[in-house]
C-alpha positions as CSV (number, residue, x, y, z in Angstrom):
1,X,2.1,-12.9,3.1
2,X,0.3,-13.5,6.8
3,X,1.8,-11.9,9.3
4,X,0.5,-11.2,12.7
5,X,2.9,-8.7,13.3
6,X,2.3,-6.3,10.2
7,X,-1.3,-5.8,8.4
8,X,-1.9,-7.2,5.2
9,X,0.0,-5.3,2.6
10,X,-0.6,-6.0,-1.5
11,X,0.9,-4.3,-4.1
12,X,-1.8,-3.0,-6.6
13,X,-0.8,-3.4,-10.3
14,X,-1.3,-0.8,-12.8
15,X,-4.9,-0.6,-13.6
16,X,-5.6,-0.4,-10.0
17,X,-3.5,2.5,-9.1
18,X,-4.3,4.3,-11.5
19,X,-8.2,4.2,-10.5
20,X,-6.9,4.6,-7.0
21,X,-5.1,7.8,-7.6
22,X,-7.9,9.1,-9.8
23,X,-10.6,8.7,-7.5
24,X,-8.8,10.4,-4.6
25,X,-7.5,13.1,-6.9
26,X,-3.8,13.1,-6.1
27,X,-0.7,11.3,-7.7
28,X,1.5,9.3,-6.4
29,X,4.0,11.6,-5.5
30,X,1.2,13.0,-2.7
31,X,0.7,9.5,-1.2
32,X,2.6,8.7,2.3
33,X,5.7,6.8,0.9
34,X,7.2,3.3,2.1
35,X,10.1,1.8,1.7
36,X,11.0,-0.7,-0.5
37,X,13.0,-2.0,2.3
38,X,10.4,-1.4,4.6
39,X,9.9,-5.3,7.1
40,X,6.1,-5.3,6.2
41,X,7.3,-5.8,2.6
42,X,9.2,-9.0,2.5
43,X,8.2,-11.6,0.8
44,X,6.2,-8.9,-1.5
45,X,7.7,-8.5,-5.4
46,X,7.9,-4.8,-5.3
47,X,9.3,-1.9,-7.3
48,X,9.9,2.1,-6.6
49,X,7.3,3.8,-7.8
50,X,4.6,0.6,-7.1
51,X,1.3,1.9,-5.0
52,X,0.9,-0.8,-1.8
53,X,-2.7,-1.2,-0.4
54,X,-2.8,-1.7,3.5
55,X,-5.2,-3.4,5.1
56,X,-5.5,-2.6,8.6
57,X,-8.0,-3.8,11.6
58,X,-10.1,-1.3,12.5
59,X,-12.3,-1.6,16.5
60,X,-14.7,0.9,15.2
61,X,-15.0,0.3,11.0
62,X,-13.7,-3.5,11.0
63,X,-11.6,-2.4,8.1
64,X,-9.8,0.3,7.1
65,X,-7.2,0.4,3.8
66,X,-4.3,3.0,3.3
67,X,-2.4,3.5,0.3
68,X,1.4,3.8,-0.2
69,X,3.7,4.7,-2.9
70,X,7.0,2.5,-2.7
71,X,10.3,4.6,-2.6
72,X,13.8,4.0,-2.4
């Protein structure tokens, strides 16, 4: 979904998380949590427990990407 009001969220699928979680070293339970009704979500298939990669625009690195786990 584009939206100029929220950055560009995706929602990783398994394989991906995982190898996001292992190459920080934490689980999912020590991610900053979202909402599954969180705004920046609609239009998004998403389910509790699901790991959302933000992309945000940066000034200074042009890019930078956050991770989320999906809660209740």
């Amino acid at each position: 979904m584009t939206n100029k009001v929220f950055p560009k969220h995706e929602v990783l699928n398994e394989e991906e998380a995982k190898k996001i979680l292992d190459a920080y070293k934490v689980s999912i339970d020590e991610l900053p949590r979202i909402s599954k009704q969180d705004p920046a979500l609609k239009g998004l298939e998403v389910n509790i427990g699901d790991v959302i990669k933000i992309i945000r625009k940066s000034q200074t690195a042009g890019e930078t990407v956050y991770y989320r786990a999906v809660i209740n």
